[in-house]
C-alpha positions as CSV (number, residue, x, y, z in Angstrom):
1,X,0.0,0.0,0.0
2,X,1.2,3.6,-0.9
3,X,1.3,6.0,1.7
4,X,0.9,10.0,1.1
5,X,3.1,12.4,3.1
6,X,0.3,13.9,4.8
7,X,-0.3,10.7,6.7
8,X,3.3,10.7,8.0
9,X,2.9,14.4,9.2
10,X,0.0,13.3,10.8
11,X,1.5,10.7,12.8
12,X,4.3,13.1,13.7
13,X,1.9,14.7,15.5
14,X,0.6,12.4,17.4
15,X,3.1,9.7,18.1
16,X,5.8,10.9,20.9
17,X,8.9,8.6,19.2
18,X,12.4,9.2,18.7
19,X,12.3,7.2,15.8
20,X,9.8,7.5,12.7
21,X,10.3,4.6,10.0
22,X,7.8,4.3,7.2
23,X,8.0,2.5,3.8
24,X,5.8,2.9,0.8
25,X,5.3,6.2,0.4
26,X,5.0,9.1,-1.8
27,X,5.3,13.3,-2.4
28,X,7.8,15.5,-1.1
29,X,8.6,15.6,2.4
30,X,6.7,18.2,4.3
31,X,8.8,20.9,6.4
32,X,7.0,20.5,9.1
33,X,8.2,17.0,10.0
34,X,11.5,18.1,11.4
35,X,9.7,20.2,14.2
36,X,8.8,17.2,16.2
37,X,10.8,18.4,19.8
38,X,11.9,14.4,20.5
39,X,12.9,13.5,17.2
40,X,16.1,11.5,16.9
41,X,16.3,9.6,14.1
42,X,14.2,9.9,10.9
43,X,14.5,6.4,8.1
44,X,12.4,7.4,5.3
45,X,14.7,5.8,2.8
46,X,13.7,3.4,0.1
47,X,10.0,5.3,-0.7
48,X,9.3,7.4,-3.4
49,X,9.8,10.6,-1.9
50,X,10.4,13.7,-4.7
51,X,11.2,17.4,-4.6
52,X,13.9,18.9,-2.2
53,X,15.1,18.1,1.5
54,X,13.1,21.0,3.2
55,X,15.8,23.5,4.6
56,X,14.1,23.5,8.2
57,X,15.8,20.2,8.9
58,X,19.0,22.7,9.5
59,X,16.8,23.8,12.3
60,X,15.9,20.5,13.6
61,X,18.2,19.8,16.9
62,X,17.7,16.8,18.1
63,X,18.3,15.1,14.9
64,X,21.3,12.9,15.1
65,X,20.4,10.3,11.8
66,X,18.3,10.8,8.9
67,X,17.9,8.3,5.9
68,X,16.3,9.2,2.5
69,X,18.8,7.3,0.8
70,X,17.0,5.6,-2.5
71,X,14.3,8.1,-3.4
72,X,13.9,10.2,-6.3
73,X,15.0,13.5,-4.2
74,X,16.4,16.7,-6.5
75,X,18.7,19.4,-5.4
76,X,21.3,19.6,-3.0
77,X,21.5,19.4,0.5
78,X,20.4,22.5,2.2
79,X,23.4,25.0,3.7
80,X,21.4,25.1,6.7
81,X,22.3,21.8,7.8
């Protein structure tokens, strides 16, 4: 089953985890996602995400990993990180 974006940002609302893994999804990855205050470790590789990585995940400080690897992602990585 194919997942939208959406849903993901609607779980990071909801779901108090230090860890958000999801497969099977598409879109671009919303900005918003990086704001979650206990976030540690974000594996959203091997989807079908698009578009850019969203420059707020510069601003994101709890982040230690992040995995996007295998997607169709354009761009480059955003100074802010």
């Amino acid at each position: 089953m194919i997942h939208r974006v959406n849903y993901i940002l609607f779980l990071c609302l909801f779901i108090d985890s230090s860890l958000i893994t999801v497969y099977s999804i598409l879109g671009t990855i919303p900005p918003t996602i990086f704001e979650k205050p206990h976030l540690v470790n974000i594996i959203l590789g091997r989807n079908r995400l698009t578009g850019s990585i969203p420059s707020t995940l510069g601003a994101a400080t709890t982040i230690e990993t992040i995995n996007i690897n295998d997607n169709q992602l354009v761009g480059t990585v955003p100074s802010t990180i």
